[in-house]
MARZALO-110588 format. One record per residue (C-alpha): residue number from 1; z, x, y. Coordinates in nm, 2 decimals. Layout:
BEGIN
+--------+--------+--------+--------+
| drennu |     c3 |     c1 |     c2 |
+--------+--------+--------+--------+
|    NUM |      Z |      X |      Y |
...
+--------+--------+--------+--------+
END
This chain:
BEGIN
+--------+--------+--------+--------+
| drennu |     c3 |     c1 |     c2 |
+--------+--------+--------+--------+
|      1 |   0.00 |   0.00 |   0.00 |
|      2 |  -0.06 |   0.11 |   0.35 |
|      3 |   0.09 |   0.06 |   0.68 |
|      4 |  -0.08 |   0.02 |   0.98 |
|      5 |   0.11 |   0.18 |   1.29 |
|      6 |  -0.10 |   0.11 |   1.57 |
|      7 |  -0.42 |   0.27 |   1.75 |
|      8 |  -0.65 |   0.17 |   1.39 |
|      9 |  -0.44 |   0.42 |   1.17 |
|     10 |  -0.32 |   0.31 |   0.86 |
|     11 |  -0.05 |   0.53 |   0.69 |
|     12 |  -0.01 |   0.56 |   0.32 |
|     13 |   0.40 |   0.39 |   0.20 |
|     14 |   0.46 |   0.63 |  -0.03 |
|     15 |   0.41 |   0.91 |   0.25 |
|     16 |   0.68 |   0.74 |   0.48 |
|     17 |   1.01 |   0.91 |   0.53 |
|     18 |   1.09 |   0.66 |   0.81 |
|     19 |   1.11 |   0.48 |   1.15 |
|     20 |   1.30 |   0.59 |   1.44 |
|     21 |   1.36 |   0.36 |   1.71 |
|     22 |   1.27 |   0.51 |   2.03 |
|     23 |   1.33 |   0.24 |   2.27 |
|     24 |   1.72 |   0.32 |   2.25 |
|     25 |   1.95 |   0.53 |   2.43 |
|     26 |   1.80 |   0.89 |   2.42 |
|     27 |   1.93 |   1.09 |   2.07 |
|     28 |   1.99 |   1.41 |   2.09 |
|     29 |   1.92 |   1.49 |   1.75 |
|     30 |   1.61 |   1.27 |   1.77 |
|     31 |   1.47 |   1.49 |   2.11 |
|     32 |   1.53 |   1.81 |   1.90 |
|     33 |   1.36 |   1.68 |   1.60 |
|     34 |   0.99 |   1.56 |   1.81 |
|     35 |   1.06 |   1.86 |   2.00 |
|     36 |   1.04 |   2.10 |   1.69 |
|     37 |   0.79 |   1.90 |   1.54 |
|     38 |   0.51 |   1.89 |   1.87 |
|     39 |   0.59 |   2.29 |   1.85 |
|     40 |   0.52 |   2.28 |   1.51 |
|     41 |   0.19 |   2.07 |   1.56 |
|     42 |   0.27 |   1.78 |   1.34 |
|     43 |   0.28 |   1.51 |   1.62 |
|     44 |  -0.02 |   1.26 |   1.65 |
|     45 |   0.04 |   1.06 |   1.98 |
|     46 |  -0.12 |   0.72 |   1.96 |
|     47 |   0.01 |   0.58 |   2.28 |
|     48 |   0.17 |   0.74 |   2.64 |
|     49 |   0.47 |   0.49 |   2.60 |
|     50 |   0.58 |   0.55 |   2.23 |
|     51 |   0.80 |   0.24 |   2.10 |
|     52 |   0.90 |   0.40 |   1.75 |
|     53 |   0.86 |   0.71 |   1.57 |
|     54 |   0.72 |   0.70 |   1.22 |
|     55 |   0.81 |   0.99 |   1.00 |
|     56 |   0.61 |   1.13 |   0.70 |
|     57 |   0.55 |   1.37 |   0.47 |
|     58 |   0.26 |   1.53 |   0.68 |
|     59 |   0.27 |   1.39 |   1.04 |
|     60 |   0.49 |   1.28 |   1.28 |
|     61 |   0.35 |   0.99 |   1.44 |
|     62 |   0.44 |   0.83 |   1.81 |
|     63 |   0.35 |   0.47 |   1.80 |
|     64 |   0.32 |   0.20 |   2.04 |
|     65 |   0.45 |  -0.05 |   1.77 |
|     66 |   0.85 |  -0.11 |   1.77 |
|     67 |   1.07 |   0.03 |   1.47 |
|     68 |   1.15 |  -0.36 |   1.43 |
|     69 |   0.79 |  -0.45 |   1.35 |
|     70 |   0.71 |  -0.15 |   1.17 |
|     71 |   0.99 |  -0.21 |   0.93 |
|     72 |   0.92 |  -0.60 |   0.86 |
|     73 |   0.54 |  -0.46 |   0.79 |
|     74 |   0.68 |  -0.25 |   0.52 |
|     75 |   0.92 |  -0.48 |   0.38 |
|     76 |   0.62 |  -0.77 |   0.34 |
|     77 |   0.41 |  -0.48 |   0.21 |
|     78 |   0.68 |  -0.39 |  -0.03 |
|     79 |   0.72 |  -0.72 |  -0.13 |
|     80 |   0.38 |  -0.84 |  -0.24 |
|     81 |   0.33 |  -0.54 |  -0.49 |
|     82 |   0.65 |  -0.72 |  -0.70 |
+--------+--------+--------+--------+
END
């Protein structure tokens, strides 16, 4: 199953390690983690005003789709392979 994220990429399920909420109060630990990643060159920015950040085993993905959403997607995805 796949999951789409925004901008016309889908991402594979099995490749997600999660979804971070970016529209929060500023994390620390969450700063240090894009900020090592972007160094790194794993970040693919699909929107200037990032909502949620979607973690897998390849990329690091900013998408304009909130955590919220991104989460029931996987759930209903998740639940139509039972």
């Amino acid at each position: 199953m796949f999951l789409h994220i925004g901008d016309d990429i889908m991402v594979p399920l099995r490749e997600m390690i999660g979804i971070i909420d970016l529209t929060d109060s500023a994390s620390p630990v969450n700063a240090e983690f894009l900020k090592t990643a972007e160094e790194e060159g794993f970040v693919v920015q699909l929107t200037e005003k990032p909502a949620s950040l979607v973690v897998c085993t390849k990329q690091v993905y900013l998408s304009p789709i909130s955590a919220q959403t991104l989460q029931k997607r996987a759930r209903r995805s998740f639940a139509e392979t039972d």
